[in-house]
MITOR-898706 format. One record per residue (C-alpha): x negated, y negated, z; residue number from 1; chain. Coordinates in Angstrom, 2 decimals, padded with zeros to 5 digits. Layout:
// residues N
<px X | py Y | pz Z | seq NUM | mol A>;
...
// end
This chain:
// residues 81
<px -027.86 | py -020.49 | pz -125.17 | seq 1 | mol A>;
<px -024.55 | py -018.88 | pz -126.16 | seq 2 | mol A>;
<px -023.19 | py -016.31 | pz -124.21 | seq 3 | mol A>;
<px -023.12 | py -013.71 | pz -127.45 | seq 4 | mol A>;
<px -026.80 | py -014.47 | pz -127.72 | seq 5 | mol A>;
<px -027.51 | py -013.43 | pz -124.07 | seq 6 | mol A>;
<px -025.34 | py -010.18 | pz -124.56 | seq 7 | mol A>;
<px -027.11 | py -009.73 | pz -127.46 | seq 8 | mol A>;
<px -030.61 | py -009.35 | pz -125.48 | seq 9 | mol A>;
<px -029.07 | py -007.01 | pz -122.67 | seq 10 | mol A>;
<px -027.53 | py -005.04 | pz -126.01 | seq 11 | mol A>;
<px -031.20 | py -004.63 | pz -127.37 | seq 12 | mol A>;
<px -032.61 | py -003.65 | pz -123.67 | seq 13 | mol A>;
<px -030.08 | py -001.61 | pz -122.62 | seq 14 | mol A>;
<px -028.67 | py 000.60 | pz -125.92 | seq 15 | mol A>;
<px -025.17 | py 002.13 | pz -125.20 | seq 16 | mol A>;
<px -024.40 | py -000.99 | pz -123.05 | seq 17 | mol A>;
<px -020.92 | py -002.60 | pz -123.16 | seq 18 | mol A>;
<px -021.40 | py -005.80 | pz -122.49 | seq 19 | mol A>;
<px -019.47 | py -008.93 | pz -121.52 | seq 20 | mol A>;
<px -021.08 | py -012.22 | pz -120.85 | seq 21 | mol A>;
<px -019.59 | py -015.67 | pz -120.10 | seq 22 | mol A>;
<px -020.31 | py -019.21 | pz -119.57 | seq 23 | mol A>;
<px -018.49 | py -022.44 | pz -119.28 | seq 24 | mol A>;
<px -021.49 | py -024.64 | pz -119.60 | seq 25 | mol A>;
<px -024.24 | py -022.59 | pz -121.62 | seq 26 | mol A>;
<px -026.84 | py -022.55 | pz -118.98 | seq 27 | mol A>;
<px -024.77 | py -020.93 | pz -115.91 | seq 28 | mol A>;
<px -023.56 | py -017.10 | pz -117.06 | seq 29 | mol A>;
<px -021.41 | py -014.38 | pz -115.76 | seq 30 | mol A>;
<px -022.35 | py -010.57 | pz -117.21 | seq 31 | mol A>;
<px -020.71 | py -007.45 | pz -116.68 | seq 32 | mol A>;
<px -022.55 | py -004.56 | pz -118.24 | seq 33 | mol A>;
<px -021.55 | py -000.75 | pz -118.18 | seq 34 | mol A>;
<px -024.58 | py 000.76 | pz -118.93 | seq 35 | mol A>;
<px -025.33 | py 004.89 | pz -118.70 | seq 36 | mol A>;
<px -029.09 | py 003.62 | pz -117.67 | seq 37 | mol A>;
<px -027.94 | py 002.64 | pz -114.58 | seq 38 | mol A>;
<px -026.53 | py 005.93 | pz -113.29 | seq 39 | mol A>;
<px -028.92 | py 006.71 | pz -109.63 | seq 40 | mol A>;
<px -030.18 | py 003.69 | pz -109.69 | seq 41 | mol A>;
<px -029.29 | py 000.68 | pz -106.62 | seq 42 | mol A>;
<px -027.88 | py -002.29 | pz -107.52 | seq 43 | mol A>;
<px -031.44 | py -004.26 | pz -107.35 | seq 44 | mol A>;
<px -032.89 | py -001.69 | pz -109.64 | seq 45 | mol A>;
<px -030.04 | py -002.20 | pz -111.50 | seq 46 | mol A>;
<px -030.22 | py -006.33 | pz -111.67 | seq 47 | mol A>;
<px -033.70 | py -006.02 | pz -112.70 | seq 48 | mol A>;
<px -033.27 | py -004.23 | pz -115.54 | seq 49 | mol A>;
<px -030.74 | py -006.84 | pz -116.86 | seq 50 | mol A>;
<px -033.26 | py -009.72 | pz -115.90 | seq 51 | mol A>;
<px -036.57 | py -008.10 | pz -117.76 | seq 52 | mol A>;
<px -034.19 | py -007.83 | pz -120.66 | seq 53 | mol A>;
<px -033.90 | py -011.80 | pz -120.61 | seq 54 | mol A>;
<px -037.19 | py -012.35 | pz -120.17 | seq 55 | mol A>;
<px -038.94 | py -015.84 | pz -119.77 | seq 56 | mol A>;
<px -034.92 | py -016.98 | pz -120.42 | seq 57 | mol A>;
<px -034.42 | py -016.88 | pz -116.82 | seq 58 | mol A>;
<px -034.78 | py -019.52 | pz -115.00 | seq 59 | mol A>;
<px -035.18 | py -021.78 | pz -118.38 | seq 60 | mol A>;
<px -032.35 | py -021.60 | pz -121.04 | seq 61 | mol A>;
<px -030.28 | py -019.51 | pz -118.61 | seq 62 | mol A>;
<px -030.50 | py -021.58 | pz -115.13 | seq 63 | mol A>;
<px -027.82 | py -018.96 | pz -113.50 | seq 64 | mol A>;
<px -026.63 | py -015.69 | pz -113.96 | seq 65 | mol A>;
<px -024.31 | py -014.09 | pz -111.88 | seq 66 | mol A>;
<px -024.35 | py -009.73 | pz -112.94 | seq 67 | mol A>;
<px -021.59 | py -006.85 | pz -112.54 | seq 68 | mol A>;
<px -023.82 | py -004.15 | pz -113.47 | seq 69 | mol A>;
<px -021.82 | py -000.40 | pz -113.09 | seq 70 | mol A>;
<px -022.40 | py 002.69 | pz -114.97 | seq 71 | mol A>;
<px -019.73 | py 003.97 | pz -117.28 | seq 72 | mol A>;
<px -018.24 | py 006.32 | pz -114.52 | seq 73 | mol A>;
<px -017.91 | py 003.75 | pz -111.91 | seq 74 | mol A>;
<px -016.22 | py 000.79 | pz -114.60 | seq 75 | mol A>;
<px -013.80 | py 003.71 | pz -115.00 | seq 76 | mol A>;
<px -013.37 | py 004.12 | pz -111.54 | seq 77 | mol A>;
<px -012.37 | py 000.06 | pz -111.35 | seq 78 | mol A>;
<px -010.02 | py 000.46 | pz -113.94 | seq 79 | mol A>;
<px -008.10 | py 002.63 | pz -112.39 | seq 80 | mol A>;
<px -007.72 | py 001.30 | pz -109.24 | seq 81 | mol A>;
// end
């Protein structure tokens, strides 16, 4: 699986995302996504949402996927530090 195809799917899940996603190897991934949706949620809540937006691709097509999952205020926050 490409990496645009899996940002694609947390795109479609999550709209107003920004979303980065990359991958040496195709089957091990790295994702940050900045997502309003996440605002009060925990960082579990927050990784769940990003998994039930890949579906059955976990664990299959994507073996690994390592997540950076902020809301817009707090990827501002990082920027500026």
């Amino acid at each position: 699986m490409q990496p645009s195809e899996v940002a694609d799917l947390i795109r479609t899940a999550l709209p107003g995302a920004e979303v980065h996603v990359q991958s040496a190897d195709n089957v091990h991934f790295a994702a940050r996504v900045v997502a309003p949706a996440f605002a009060g949620k925990r960082g579990i809540a927050r990784h769940q949402m990003v998994y039930a937006a890949l579906g059955d691709r976990m664990g299959g097509e994507i073996h690994a996927l390592s997540i950076d999952a902020l809301t817009p205020d707090e990827a501002a926050a990082r920027a500026s530090d």
